[in-house]
N, C-alpha and C positions, 0 to 999 in steps of 0.2 A: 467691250461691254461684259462678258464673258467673266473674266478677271475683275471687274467693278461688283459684280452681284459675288464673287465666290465671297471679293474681301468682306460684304458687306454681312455676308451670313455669317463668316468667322468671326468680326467684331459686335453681331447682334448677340452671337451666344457668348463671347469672351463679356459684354458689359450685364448681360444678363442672368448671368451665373457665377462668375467670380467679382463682381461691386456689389455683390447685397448689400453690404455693411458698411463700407467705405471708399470712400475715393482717395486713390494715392496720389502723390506729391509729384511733379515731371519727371525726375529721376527715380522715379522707380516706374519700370514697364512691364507689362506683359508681354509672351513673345508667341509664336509658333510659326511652322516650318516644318516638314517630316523629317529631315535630312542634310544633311550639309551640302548637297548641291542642289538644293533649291533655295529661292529666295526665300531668305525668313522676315517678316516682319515683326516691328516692336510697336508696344501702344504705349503711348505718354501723354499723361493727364497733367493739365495745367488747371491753376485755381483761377476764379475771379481776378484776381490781384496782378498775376499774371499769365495774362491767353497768351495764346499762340499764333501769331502774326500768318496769315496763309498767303499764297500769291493770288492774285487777281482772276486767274480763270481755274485755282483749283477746287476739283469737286468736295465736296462734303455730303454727310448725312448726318441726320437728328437719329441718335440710336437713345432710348431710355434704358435706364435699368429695370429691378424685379420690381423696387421702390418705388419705380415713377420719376426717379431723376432723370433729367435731359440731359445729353451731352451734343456739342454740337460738333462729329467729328470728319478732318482734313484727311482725305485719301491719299498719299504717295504716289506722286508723279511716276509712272514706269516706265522704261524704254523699251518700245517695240522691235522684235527681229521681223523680218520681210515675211517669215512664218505665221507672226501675229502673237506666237509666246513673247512672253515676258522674256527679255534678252541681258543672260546674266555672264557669260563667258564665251571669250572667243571659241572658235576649233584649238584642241590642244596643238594638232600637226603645224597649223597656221601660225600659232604664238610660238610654236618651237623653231621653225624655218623662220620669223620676222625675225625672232633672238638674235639667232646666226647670224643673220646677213649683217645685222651692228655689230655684234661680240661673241666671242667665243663663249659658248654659253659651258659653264661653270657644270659637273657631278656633281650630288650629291657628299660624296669625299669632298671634295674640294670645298663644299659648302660648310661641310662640318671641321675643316681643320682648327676652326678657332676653337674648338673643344678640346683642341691636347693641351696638356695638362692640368685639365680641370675633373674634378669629384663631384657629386651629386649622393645626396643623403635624401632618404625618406624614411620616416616612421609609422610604422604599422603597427601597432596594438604592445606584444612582446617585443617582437623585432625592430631592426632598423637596416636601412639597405645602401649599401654603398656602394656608385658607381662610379669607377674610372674610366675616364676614354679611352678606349685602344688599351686597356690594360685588365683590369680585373672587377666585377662583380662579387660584394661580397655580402652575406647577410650575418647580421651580427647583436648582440642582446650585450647592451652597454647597465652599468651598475657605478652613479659618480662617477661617469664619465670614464670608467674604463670597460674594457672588453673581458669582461667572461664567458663569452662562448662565440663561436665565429665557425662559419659554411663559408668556404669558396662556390659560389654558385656557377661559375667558368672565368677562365681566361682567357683573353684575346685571340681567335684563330685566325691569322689573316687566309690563311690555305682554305680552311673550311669558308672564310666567307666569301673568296673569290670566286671557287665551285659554286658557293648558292645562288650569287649574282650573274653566274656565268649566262645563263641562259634566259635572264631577264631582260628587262628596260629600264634597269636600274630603280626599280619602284615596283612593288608588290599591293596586293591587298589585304590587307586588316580587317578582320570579322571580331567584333568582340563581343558576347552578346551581352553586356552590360554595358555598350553603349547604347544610346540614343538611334544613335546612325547605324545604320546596316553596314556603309563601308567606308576605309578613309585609308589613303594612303600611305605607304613606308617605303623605308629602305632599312634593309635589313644589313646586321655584322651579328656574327656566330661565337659564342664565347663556350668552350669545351674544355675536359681535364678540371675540372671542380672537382671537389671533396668527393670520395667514393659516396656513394648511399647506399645507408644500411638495409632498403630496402630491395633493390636491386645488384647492388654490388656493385654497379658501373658508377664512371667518374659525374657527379651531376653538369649539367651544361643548361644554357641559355642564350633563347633568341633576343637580342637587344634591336627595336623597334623605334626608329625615328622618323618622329612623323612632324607636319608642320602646323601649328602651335603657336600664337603668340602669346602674351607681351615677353616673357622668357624662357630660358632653357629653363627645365625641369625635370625631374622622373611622376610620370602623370598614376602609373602603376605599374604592378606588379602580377603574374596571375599562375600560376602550376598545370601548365597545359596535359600534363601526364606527370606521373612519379618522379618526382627531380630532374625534370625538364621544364624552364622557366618560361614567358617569355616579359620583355622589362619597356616600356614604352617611354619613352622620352621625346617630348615637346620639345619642338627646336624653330625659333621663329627665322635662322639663318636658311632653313627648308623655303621657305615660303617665296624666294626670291626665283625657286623653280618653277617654270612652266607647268608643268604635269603635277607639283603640289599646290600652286595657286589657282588650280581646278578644284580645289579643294572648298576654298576660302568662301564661306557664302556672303550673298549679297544682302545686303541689311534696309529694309526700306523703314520706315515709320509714319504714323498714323498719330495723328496728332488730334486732341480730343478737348476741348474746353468747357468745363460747365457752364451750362445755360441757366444765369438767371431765373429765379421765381418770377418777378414781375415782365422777364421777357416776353 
């Protein structure tokens, strides 16, 4: 009951503050969620022409907008834990021990091997950023497609990334404060001995940041944690097949909403 009045305030003020003006099309939603481990729900508007079919015992409510339009909107069924929260993920210990007992459950390395021999480009304003697996980070200012000017921003340290792994659980936390989310998962490799900097005199270096990310690999960004010290974040949906990353993953409900008829 609890969980039925929160959704219902949240979509009273999502339909009456953001539809003043217009009602969108099904494929386009509204969403919210604090965080990536909480359930996020999405709102989709269907026209006259076509509603949205609801099942036989699900709840709905009539929410209007500012205008006075009715919407007559379908709640998302949610699965209750014994607790009485909303039940979005197992125990990660639980899901890591079931793994085992089927399969050897896979590292992180081993998840990302499909990434040798591949490059990852991104463009940032001047710059352009180019990342090799297991080889080198490079930032570079292309002109017709050639390079006139290029930063090693590190090379591959397998030594240094063992020591920084050494004392984890092969997954760290990510704080970035231009995410959304307060925290998300990585696994970290260490890339050291880059171009000296003129600022510091030492060699520049970079944390490269893999985190789980679908629909493809990608470099998501880029960020200058201190003076020529990088760190480089890449989207890897092969992460995702990990226990302790698939805690990640949020649960997506929707809230299905159809205009009500004037003459209803």
């Amino acid at each position: 009951m609890r969980l039925f009045i929160s959704l219902v305030a949240v979509l009273c003020f999502f339909c009456r503050n953001v539809l003043a003006d217009q009602i969108f099309p099904s494929h386009v939603a509204g969403t919210f969620g604090r965080s990536s481990r909480e359930p996020k729900y999405k709102i989709e508007f269907h026209t006259e022409d076509s509603p949205y079919h609801p099942d036989d015992d699900q709840e709905s409510v009539v929410m209007p907008n500012k205008d006075g339009k009715n919407f007559l909107c379908f709640l998302p069924k949610v699965e209750k834990a014994k607790s009485g929260k909303p039940f979005t993920h197992q125990n990660t210990s639980s899901m890591i021990m079931e793994t085992e007992k089927r399969v050897k459950l896979q590292t992180p390395d081993e998840l990302l091997e499909v990434l040798k021999d591949r490059c990852f480009i991104r463009q940032e304003g001047w710059w352009s950023y180019e990342f090799c697996y297991q080889k080198q980070l490079r930032q570079l200012h292309l002109e017709d497609d050639k390079v006139v000017q290029e930063f090693v921003l590190g090379v591959y340290d397998e030594e240094a990334t063992a020591a920084f792994n050494q004392n984890l659980s092969d997954v760290s936390t990510l704080k970035d404060p231009r995410s959304k989310d307060a925290s998300q998962r990585y696994h970290a490799h260490q890339y050291t001995n880059g171009t000296v900097c003129d600022l510091t005199n030492q060699p520049r270096e970079t944390e490269v940041r893999f985190v789980c990310s679908e629909p493809r690999a990608m470099i998501s960004s880029i960020t200058e944690l201190s003076t020529c010290k990088y760190a480089l974040t890449i989207q890897c949906p092969m992460l995702c097949k990990h226990p302790l990353f698939q805690e990640e993953k949020p649960v997506w409900h929707i809230i299905n909403c159809n205009v009500i008829p004037k003459d209803y």
